[in-house]
C-alpha positions in Angstrom: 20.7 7.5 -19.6 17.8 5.2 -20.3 15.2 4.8 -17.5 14.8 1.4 -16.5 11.1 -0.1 -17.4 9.8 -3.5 -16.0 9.3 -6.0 -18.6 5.3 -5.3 -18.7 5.3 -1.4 -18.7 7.9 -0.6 -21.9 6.8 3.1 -22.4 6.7 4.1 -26.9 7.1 7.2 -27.9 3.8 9.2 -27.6 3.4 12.5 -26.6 0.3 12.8 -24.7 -1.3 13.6 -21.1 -0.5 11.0 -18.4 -4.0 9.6 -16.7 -2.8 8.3 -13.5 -3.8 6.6 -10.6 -1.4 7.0 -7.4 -1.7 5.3 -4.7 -2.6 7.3 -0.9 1.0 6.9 0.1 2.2 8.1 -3.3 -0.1 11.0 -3.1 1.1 11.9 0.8 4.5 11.7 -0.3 3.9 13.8 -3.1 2.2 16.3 -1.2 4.7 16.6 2.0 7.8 16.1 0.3 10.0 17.2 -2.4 11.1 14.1 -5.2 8.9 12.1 -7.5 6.0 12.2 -6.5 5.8 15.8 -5.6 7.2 16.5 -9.1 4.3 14.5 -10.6 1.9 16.1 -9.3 3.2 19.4 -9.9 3.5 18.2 -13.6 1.4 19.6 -16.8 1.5 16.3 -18.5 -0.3 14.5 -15.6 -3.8 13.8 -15.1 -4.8 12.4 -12.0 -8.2 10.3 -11.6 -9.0 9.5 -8.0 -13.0 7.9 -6.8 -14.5 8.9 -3.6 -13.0 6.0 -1.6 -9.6 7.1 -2.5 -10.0 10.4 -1.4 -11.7 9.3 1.9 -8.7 7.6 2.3 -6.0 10.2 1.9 -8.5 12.8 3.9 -8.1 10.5 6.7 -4.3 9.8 6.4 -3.7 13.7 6.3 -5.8 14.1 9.7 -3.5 11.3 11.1 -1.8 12.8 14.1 1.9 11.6 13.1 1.6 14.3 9.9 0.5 17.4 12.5 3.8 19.0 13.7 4.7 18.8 10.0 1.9 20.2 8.9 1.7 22.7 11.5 5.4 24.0 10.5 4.4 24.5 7.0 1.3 26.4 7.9 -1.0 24.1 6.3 -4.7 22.5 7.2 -4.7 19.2 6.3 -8.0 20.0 4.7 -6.4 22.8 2.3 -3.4 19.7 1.4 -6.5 17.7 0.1 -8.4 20.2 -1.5 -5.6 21.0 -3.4 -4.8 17.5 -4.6 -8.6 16.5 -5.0 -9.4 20.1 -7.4 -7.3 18.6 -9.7 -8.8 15.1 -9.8 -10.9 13.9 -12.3 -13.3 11.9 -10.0 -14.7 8.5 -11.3 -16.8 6.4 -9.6 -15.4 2.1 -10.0 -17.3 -0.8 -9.8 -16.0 -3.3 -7.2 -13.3 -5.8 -9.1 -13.0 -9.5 -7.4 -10.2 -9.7 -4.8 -7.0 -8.9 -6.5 -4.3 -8.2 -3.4 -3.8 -8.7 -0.4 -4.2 -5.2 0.8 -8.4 -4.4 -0.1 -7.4 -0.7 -0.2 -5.1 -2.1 -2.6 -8.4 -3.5 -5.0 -9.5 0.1 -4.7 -6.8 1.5 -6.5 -6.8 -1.4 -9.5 -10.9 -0.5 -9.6 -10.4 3.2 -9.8 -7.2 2.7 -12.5 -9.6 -0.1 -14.6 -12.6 3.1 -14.8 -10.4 5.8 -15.5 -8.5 4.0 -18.4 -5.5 4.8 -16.7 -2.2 4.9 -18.4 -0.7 3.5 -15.2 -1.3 3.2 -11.7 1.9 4.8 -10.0 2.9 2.8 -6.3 5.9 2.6 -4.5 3.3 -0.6 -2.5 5.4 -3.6 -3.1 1.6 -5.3 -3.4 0.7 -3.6 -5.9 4.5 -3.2 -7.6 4.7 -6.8 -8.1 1.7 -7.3 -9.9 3.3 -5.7 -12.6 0.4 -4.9 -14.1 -3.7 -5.0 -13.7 -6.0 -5.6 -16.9 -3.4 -4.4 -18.8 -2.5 -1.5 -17.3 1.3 -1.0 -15.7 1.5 -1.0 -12.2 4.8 1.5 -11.5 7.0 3.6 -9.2 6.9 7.2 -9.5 10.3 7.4 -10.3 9.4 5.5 -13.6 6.0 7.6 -14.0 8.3 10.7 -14.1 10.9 9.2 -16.3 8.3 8.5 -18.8 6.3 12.0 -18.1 9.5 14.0 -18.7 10.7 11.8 -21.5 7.3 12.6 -23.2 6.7 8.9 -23.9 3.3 6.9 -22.4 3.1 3.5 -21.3 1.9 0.5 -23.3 -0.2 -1.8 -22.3 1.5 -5.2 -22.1 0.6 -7.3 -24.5 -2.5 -9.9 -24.2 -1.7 -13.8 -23.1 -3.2 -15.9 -25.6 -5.6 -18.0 -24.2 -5.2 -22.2 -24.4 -7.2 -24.1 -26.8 -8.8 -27.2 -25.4 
């Protein structure tokens, strides 16, 4: 079965790391349950890019006291969750972009993807998800990421809007 790909994220056929930018709920997903997103991050063809207000973010969301009894069951700190998922984050350090969403943790994201050169920012935010894209890089699920991951192709770019001639 195909995967399905919005209309400005068609994946081609090239074998190659994912750089990725999740989201902080992608990444808490991801990191206290099983699916998509925890099967991203587990992946080897995914490399995550993250900048310091991103992981101040998902710090703070992991001490937040409705994760505590689940963390508690499993064991875990939520201090060793994030060290985990920041030691493999390639940290960059974005410029602010003008106002994009609605969401300004949302802008933080897009400014984090646009350093990195991201391949795509992965969301399940339906801010962020129906952007589509930002400067040309696809703005998807994690269910699509993975598609594309295990599939072994990469996302294109969509392409550029011609600009009008006066």
């Amino acid at each position: 079965m195909t995967p399905k790909y919005g209309p400005k994220s068609t994946p081609t056929a090239v074998k190659s790391m994912q750089r990725l930018v999740a989201d902080t709920n992608t990444i808490i997903s991801g990191l206290l349950w099983s699916g998509a997103p925890r099967q991203i991050i587990n992946s080897t063809h995914a490399m995550f890019f993250s900048s310091p207000a991103l992981l101040e973010e998902l710090a703070g969301v992991l001490r937040r006291a409705k994760f505590a009894h689940l963390l508690s069951t499993r064991n875990v700190r939520p201090n060793e969750l994030f060290d985990s998922f920041a030691k493999q984050c390639h940290l960059v350090y974005p410029h602010p972009i003008a106002p994009t969403c609605r969401d300004p943790d949302d802008d933080a994201v897009l400014a984090c993807a646009l350093t990195a050169g991201a391949d795509c920012i992965v969301s399940g935010d339906k801010d962020l998800l129906v952007l589509g894209h930002y400067q040309r890089i696809p703005i998807v699920t994690a269910a699509q990421a993975l598609a594309a991951i295990n599939s072994g192709l990469q996302y294109a770019a969509p392409p550029r809007q011609p600009t009008a001639r006066r």
